[in-house]
Backbone as CSV, one residue per row, in Angstrom:
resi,resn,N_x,N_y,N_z,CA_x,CA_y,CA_z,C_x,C_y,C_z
1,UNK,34.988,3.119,-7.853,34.956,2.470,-9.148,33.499,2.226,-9.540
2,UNK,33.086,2.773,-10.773,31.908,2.852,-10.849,31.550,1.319,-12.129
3,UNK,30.332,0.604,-11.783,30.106,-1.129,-12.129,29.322,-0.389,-13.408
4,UNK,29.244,-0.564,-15.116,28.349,-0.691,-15.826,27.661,-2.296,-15.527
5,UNK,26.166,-1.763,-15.815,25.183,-2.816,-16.116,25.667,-3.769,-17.133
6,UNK,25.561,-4.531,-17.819,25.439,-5.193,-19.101,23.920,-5.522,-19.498
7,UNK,24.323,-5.590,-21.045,23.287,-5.586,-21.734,22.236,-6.208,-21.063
8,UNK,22.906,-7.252,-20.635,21.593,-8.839,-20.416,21.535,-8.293,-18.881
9,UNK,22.111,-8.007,-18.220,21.250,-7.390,-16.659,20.414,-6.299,-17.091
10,UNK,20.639,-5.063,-18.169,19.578,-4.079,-18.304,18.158,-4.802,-18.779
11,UNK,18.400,-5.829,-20.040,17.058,-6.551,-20.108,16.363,-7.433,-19.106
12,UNK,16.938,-7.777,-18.401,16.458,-8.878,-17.176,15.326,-7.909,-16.682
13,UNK,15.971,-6.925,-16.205,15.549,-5.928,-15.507,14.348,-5.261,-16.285
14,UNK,14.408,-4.772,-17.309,13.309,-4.241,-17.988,12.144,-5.098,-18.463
15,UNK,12.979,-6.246,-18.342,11.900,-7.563,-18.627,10.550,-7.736,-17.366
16,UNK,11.588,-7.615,-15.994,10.860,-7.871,-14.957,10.087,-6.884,-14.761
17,UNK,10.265,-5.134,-15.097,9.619,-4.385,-15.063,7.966,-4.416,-16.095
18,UNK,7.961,-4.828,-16.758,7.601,-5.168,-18.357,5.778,-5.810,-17.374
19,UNK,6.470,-7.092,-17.118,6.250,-8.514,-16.536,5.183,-7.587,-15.313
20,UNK,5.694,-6.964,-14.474,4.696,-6.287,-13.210,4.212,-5.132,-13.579
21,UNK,3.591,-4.673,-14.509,3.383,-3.407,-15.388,2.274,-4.181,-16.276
22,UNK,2.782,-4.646,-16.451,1.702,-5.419,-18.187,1.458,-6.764,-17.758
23,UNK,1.607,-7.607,-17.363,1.050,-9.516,-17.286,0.743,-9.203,-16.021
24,UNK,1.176,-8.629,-15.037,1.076,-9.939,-13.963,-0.316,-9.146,-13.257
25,UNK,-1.165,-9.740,-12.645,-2.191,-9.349,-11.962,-2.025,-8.649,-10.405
26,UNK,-2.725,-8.238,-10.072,-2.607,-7.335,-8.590,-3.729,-7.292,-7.555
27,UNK,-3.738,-7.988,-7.008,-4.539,-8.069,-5.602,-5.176,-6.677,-5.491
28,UNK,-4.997,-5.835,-5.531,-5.632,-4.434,-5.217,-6.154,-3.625,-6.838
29,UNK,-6.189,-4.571,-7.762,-6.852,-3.853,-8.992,-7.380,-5.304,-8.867
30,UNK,-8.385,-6.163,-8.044,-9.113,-6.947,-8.485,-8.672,-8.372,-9.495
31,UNK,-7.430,-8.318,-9.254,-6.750,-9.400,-10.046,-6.597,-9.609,-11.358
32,UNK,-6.622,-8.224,-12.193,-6.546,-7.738,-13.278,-4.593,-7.136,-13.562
33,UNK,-4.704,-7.294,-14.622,-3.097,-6.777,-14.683,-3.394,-5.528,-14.668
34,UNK,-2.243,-4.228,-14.358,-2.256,-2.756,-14.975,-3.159,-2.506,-16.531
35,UNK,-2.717,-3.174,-17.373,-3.567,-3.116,-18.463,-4.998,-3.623,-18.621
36,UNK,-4.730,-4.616,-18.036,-6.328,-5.325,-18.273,-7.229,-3.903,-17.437
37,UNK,-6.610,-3.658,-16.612,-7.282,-3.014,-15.474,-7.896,-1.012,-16.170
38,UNK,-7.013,-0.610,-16.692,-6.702,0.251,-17.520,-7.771,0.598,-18.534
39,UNK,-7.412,-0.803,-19.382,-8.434,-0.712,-20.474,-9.949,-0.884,-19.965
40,UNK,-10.101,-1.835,-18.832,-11.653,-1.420,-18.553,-12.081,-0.623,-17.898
41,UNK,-11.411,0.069,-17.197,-11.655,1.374,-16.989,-12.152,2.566,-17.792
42,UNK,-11.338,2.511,-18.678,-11.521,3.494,-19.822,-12.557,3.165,-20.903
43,UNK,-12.874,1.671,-20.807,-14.243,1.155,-21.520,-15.170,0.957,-21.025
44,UNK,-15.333,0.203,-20.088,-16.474,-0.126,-19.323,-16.915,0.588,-18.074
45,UNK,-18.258,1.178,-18.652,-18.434,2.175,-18.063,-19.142,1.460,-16.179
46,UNK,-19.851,0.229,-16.326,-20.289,-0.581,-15.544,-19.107,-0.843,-14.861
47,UNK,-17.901,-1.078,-14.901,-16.958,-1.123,-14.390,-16.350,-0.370,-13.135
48,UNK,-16.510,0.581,-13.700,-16.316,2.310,-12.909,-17.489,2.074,-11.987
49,UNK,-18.433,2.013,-12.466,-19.348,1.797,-10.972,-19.451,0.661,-9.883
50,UNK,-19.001,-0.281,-10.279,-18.883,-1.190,-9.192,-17.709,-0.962,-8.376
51,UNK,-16.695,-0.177,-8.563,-15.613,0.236,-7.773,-16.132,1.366,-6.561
């Protein structure tokens, strides 16, 4: 018997994905989120070199 998701478990879920992808910071990118981390990469060129 196969379980559908519901709506509000697919958003929970995409929420939490969302949440560790985009906000939350990461010990191994310097405590920058994916994005924060991302964008200075791709801007700051001083950035790239201290890595």
């Amino acid at each position: 018997m196969k379980s559908a998701i519901s709506r509000m478990e697919k958003a929970i879920i995409e929420n939490a994905f969302h949440d560790y992808n985009n906000i939350r910071s990461h010990s191994t990118l310097n405590y920058y989120s994916s994005v924060q981390f991302l964008d200075k990469w791709n801007n700051d060129e001083s950035f790239r070199e201290i890595l």
